[in-house]
MDAnalysis code that builds the backbone (N, CA, C; Angstrom):
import MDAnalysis as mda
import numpy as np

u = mda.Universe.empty(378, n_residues=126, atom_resindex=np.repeat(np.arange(126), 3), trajectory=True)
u.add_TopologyAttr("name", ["N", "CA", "C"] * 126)
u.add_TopologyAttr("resid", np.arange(1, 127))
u.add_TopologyAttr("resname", ["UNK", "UNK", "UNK", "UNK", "UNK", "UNK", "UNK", "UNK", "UNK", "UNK", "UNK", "UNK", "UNK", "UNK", "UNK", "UNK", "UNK", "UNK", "UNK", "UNK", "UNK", "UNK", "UNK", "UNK", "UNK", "UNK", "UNK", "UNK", "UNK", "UNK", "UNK", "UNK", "UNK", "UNK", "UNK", "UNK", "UNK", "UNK", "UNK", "UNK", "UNK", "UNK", "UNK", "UNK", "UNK", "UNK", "UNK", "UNK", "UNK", "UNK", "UNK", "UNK", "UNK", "UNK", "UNK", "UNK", "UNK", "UNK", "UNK", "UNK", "UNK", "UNK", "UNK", "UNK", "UNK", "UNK", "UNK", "UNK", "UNK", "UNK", "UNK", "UNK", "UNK", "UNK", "UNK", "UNK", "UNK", "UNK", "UNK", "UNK", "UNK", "UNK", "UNK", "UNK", "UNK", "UNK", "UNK", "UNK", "UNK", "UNK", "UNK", "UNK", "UNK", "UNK", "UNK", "UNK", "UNK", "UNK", "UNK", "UNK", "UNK", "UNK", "UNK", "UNK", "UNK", "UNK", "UNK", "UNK", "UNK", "UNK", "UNK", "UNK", "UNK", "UNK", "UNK", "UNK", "UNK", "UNK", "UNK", "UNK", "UNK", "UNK", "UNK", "UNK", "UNK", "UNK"])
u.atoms.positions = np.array([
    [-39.560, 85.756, 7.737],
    [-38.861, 84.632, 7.157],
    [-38.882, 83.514, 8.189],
    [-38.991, 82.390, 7.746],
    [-39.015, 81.303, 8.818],
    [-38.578, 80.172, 7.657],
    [-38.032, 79.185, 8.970],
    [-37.158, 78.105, 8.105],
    [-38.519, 76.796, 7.622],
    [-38.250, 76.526, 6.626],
    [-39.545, 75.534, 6.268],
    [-38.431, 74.927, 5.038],
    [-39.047, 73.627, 5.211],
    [-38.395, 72.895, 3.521],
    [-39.892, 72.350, 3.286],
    [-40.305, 73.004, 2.559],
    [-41.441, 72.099, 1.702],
    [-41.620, 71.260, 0.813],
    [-42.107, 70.710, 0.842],
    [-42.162, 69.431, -0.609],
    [-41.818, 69.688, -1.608],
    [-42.377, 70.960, -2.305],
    [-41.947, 71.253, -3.389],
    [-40.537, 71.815, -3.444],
    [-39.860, 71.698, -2.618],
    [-38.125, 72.295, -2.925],
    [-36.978, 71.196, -3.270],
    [-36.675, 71.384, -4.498],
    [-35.671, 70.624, -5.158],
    [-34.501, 70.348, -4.265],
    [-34.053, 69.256, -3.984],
    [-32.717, 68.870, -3.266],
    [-32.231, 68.000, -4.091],
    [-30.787, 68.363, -4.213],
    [-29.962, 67.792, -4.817],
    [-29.940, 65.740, -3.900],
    [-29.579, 64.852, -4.796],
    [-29.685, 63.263, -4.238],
    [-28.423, 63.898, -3.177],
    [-27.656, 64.052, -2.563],
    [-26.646, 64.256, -1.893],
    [-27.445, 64.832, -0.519],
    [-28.156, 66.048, -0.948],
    [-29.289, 67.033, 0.228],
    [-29.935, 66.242, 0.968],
    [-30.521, 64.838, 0.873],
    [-31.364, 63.686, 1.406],
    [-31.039, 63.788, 2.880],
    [-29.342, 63.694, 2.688],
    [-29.033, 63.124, 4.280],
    [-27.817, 64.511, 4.563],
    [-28.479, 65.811, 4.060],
    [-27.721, 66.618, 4.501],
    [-27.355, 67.259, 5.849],
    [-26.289, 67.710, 6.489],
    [-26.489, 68.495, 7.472],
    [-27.024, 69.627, 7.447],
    [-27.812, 69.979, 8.788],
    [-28.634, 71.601, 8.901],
    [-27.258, 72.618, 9.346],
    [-27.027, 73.576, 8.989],
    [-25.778, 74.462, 9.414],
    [-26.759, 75.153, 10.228],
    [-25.750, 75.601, 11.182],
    [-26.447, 77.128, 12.096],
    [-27.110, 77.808, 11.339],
    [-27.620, 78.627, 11.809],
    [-27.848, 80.181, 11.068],
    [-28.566, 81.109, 12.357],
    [-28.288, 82.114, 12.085],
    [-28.777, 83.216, 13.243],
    [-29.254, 84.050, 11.732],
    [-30.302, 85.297, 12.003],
    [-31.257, 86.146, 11.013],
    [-31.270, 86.980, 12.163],
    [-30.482, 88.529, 11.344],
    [-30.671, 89.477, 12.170],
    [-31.715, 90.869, 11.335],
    [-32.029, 91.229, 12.056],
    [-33.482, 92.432, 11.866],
    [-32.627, 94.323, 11.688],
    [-32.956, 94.555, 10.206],
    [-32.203, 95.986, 10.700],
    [-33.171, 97.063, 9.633],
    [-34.003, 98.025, 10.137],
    [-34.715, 99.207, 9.268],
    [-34.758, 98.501, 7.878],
    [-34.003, 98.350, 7.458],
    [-34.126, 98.116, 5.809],
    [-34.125, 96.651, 5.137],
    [-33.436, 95.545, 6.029],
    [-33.453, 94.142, 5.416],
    [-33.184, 93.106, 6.814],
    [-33.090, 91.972, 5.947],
    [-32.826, 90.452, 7.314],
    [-31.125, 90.481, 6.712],
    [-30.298, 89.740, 7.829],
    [-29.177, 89.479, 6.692],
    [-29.474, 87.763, 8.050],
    [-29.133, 87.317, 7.363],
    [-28.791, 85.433, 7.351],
    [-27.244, 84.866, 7.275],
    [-26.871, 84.839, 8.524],
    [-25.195, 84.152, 8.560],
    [-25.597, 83.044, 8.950],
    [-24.905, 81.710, 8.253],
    [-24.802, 80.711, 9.083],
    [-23.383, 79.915, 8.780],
    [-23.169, 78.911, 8.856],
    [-21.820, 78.636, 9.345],
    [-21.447, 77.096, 7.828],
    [-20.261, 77.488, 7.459],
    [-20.791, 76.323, 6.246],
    [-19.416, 75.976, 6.461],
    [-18.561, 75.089, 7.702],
    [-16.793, 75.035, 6.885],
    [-16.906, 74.457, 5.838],
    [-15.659, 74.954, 5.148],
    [-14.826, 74.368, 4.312],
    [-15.430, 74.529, 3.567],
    [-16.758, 75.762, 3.007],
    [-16.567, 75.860, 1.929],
    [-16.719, 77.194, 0.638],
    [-16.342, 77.388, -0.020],
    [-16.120, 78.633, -0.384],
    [-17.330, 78.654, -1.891],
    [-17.035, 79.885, -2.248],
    [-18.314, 80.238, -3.567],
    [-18.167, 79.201, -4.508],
    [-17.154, 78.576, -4.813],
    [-17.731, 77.584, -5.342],
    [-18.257, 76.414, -5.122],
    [-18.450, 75.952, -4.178],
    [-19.225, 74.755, -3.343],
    [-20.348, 75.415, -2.795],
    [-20.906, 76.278, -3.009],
    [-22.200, 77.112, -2.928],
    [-23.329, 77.570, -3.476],
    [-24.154, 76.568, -3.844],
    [-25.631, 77.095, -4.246],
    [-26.532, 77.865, -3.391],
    [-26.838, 79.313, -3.273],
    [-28.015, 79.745, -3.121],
    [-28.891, 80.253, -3.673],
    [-30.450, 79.786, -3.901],
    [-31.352, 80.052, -4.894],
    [-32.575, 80.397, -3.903],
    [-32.952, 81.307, -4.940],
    [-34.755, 81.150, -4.518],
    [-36.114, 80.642, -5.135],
    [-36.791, 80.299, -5.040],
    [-37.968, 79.305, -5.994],
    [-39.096, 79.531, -5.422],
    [-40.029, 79.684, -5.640],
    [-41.299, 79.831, -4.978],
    [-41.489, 80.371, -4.183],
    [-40.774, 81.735, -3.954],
    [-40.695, 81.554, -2.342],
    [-39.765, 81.409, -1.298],
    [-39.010, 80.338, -1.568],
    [-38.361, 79.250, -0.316],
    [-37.174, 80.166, -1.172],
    [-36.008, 80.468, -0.019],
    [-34.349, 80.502, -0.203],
    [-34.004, 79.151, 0.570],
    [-32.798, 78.501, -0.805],
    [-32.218, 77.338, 0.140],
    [-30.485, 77.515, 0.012],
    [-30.193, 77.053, 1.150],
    [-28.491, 76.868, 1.196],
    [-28.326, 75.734, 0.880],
    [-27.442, 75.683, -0.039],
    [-26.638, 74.044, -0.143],
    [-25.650, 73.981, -0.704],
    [-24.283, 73.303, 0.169],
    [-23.001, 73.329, -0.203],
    [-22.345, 71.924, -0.161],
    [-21.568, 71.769, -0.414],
    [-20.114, 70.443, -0.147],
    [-19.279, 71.140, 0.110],
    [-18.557, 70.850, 1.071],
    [-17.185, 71.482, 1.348],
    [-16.102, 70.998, 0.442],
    [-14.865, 71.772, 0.103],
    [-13.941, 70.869, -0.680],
    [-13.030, 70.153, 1.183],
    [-12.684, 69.215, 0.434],
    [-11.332, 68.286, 1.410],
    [-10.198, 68.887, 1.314],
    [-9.390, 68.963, 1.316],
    [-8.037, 68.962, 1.493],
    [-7.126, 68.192, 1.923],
    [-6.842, 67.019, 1.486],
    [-5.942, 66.208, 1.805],
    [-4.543, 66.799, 1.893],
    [-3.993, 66.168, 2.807],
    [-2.396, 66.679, 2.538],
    [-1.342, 66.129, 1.625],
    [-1.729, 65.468, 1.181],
    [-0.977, 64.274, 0.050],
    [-1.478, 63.431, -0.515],
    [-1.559, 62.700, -1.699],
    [-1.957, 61.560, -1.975],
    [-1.273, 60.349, -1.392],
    [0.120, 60.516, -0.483],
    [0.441, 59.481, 0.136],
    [0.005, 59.076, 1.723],
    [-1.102, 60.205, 1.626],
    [-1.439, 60.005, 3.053],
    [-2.511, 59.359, 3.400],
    [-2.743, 58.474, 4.315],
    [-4.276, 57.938, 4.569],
    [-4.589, 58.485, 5.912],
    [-5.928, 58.302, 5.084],
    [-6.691, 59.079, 6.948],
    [-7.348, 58.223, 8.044],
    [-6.374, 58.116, 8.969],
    [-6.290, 57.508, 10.539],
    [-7.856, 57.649, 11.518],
    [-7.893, 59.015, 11.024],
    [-8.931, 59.629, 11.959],
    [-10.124, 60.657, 11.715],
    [-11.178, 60.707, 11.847],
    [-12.494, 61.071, 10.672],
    [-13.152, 62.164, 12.249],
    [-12.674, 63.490, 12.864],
    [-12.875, 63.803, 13.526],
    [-14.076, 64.800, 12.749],
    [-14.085, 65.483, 11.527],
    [-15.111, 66.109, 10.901],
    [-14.988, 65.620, 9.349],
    [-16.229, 64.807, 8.749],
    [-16.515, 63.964, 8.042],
    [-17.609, 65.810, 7.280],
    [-16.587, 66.080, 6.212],
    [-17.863, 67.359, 5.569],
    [-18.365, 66.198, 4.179],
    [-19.859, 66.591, 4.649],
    [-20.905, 65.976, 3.887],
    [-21.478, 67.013, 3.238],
    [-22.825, 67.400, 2.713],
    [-23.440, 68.068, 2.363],
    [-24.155, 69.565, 3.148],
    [-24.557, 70.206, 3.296],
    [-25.137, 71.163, 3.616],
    [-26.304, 71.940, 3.472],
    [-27.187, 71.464, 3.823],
    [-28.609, 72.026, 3.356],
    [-29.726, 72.671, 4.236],
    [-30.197, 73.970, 3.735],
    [-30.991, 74.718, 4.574],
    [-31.989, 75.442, 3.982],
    [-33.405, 75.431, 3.703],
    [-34.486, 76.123, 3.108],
    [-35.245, 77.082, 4.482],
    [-35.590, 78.561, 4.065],
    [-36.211, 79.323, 4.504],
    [-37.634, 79.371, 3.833],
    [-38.572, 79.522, 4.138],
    [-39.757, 80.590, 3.436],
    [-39.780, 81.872, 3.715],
    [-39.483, 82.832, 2.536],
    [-39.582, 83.926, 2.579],
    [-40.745, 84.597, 2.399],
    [-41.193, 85.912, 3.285],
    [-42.409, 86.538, 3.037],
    [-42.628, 87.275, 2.207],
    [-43.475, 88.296, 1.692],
    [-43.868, 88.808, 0.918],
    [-43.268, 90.128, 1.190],
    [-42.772, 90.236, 2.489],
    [-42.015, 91.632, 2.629],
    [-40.521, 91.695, 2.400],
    [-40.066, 90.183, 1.487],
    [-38.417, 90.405, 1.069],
    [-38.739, 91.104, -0.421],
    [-37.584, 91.907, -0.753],
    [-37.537, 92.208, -1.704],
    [-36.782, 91.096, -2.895],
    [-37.278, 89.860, -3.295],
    [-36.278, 88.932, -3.915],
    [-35.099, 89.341, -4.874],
    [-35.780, 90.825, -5.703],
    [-34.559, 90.890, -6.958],
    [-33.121, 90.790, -6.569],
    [-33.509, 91.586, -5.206],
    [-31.972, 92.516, -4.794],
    [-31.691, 91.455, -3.529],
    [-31.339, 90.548, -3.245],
    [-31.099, 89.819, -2.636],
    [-29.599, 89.254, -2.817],
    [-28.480, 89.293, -2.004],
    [-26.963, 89.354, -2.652],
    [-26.215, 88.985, -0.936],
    [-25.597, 88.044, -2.114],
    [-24.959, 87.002, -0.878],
    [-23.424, 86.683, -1.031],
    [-22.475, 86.758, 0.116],
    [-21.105, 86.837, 0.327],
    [-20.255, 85.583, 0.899],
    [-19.541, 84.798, 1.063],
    [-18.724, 83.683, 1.599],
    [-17.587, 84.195, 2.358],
    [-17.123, 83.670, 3.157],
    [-15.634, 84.383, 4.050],
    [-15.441, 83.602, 4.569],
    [-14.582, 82.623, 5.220],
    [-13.693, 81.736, 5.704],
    [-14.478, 80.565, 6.864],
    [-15.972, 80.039, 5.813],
    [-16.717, 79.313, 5.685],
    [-18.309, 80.278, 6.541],
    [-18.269, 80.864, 6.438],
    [-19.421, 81.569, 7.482],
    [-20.192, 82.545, 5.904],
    [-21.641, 82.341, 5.342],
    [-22.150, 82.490, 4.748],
    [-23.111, 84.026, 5.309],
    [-23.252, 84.907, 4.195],
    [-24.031, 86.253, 4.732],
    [-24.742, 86.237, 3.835],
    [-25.964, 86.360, 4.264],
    [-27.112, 87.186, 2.842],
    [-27.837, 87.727, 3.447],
    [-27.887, 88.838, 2.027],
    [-28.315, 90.140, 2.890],
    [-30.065, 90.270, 2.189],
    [-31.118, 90.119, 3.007],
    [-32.492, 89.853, 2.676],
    [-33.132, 91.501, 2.426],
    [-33.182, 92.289, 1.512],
    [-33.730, 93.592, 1.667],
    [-35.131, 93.301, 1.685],
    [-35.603, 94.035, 2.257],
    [-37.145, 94.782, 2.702],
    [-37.609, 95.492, 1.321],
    [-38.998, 94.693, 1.068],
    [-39.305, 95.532, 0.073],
    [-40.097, 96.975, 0.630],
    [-39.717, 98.024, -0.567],
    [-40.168, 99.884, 0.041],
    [-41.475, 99.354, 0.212],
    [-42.848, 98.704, 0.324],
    [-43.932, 98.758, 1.216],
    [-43.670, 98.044, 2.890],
    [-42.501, 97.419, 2.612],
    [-42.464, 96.718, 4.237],
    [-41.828, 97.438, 5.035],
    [-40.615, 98.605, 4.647],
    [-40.312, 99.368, 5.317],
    [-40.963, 100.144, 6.082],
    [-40.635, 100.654, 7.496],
    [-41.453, 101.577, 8.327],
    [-41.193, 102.911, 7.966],
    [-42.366, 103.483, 8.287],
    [-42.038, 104.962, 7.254],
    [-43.475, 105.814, 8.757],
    [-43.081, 107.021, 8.243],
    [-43.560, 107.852, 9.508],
    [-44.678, 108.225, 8.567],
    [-46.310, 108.533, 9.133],
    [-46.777, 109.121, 8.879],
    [-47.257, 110.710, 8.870],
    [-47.852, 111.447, 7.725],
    [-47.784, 113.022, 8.290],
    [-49.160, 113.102, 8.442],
    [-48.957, 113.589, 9.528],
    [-50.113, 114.024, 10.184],
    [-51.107, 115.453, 9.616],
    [-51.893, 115.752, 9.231],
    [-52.370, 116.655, 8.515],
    [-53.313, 117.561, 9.636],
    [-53.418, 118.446, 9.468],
    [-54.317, 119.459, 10.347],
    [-55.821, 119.847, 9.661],
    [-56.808, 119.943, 9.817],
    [-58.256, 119.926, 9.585],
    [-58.560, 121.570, 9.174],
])
């Protein structure tokens, strides 16, 4: 898997001038899983799809104002958009591909399709 946005990947007019979130991709016998970091925003401010190929992240955070009588003084984190495309290889398994939200930090879990898995060979005697 490697990060690529290609031409052909749909972005929302908002995605143009999105931010890139972290992400770390960790390696385990059976799949990739993909955390990266999205505050403020939960499954419903969360599109992840796959298309051709490409998995993309893209979110809006919700705001939270504290009041409607309040104005804001100070713009220390301004949440904009969120956008991130991978190209996936031929060794993800796409069907089974299943993804979680938790207190803005995004997980998906990339399974290995059964030919990409490592598997022992038996050795046969003559």
């Amino acid at each position: 898997m490697t990060e690529n946005t290609p031409a052909n990947v749909h972005r929302s007019a908002d995605a143009e001038n999105a931010v890139t979130p972290p992400a770390d991709i960790y390696e385990t016998e059976n799949e990739l899983v993909l955390v990266a970091d999205l505050p403020g925003v939960g499954p419903e401010q969360l599109n992840i799809q796959v298309d051709k190929g490409v998995l993309t992240l893209e979110a809006t955070p919700a705001v939270d104002m504290p009041g409607d009588d309040h104005a804001r003084t100070y713009v220390g984190f301004w949440p904009g958009t969120f956008f991130r495309a991978f190209a996936l290889s031929d060794e993800i398994d796409r069907e089974n591909i299943a993804a979680e939200v938790a207190n803005g930090v995004v997980t998906v879990h990339l399974p290995k399709a059964p030919s990409a898995r490592s598997r022992k060979i038996e050795i046969k005697t003559g």
